[in-house]
N, C-alpha and C positions, 0 to 999 in steps of 0.2 A: 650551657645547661638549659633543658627546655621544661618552661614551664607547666607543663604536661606530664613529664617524666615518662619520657617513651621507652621503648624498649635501649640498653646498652645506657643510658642517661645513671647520674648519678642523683641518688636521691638525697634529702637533706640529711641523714645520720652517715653520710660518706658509703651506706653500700651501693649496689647498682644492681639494675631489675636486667633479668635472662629472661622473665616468660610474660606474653601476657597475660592480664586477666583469663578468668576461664570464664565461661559460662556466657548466654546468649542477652542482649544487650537489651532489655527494656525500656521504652518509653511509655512515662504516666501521662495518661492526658484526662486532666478533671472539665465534666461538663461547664461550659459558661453561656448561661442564660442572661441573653439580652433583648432588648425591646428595640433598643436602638437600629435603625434600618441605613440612615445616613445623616448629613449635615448638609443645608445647602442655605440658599437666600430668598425675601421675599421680597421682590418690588416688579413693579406694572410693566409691563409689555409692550405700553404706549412709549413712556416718558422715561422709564429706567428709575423711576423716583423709589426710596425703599418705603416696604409696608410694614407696620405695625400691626399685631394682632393682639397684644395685650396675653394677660393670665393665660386665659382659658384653651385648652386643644381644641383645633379644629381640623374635620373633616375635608380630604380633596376636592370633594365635591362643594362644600359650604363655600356660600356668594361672600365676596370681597371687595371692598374699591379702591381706587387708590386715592389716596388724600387730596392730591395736585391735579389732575386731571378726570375725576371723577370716570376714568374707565372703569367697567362693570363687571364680574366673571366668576367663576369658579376659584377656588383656591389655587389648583394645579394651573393655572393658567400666571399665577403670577409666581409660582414653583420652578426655583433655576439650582442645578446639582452641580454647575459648571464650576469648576476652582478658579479665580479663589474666590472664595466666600466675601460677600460684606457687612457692611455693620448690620444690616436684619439680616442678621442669624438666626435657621430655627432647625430645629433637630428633630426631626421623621421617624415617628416612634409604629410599631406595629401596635395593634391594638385590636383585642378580639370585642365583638358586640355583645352588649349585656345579656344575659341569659332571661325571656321570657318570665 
């Protein structure tokens, strides 16, 4: 007995289906909006040590250093997408700029 109940299969009341369904096969697909762009890690470049950002989002661009070796840089420079992730974890959000 297939859990599907295909064509010739007996259904649970003991009859058994001859035809398929009729009619053409719809799929619903509801929008899903997200900000989410990915998940990756933050630590230095130099030393591989991780970095903390605290609360607040910050900008690719926004300067950064790393705690242990005081290298200096942009965000994206201590910004790694590679799997697997470690313990600074930070999640890369889209974000539009405030309206004037």
């Amino acid at each position: 007995m297939s859990v599907f109940g295909g064509i010739g299969e007996p259904r649970p009341d003991g009859s058994v289906s001859s035809t398929r369904p009729s009619g053409p096969r719809q799929e619903i697909r509801r929008p899903a909006r997200s900000t989410q762009l990915a998940t990756g890690t933050l630590a230095c470049a130099r030393c591989d040590a991780p970095v903390a950002v605290g609360p607040r989002p910050l900008a690719l661009t926004d300067p950064l250093s790393c705690p242990f070796c005081d290298h200096r840089g942009p965000v994206r420079d201590f910004l790694s997408l590679e799997p697997p992730t470690r313990p600074a974890r930070v999640v890369l959000r889209i974000a539009l700029p405030p309206r004037p």
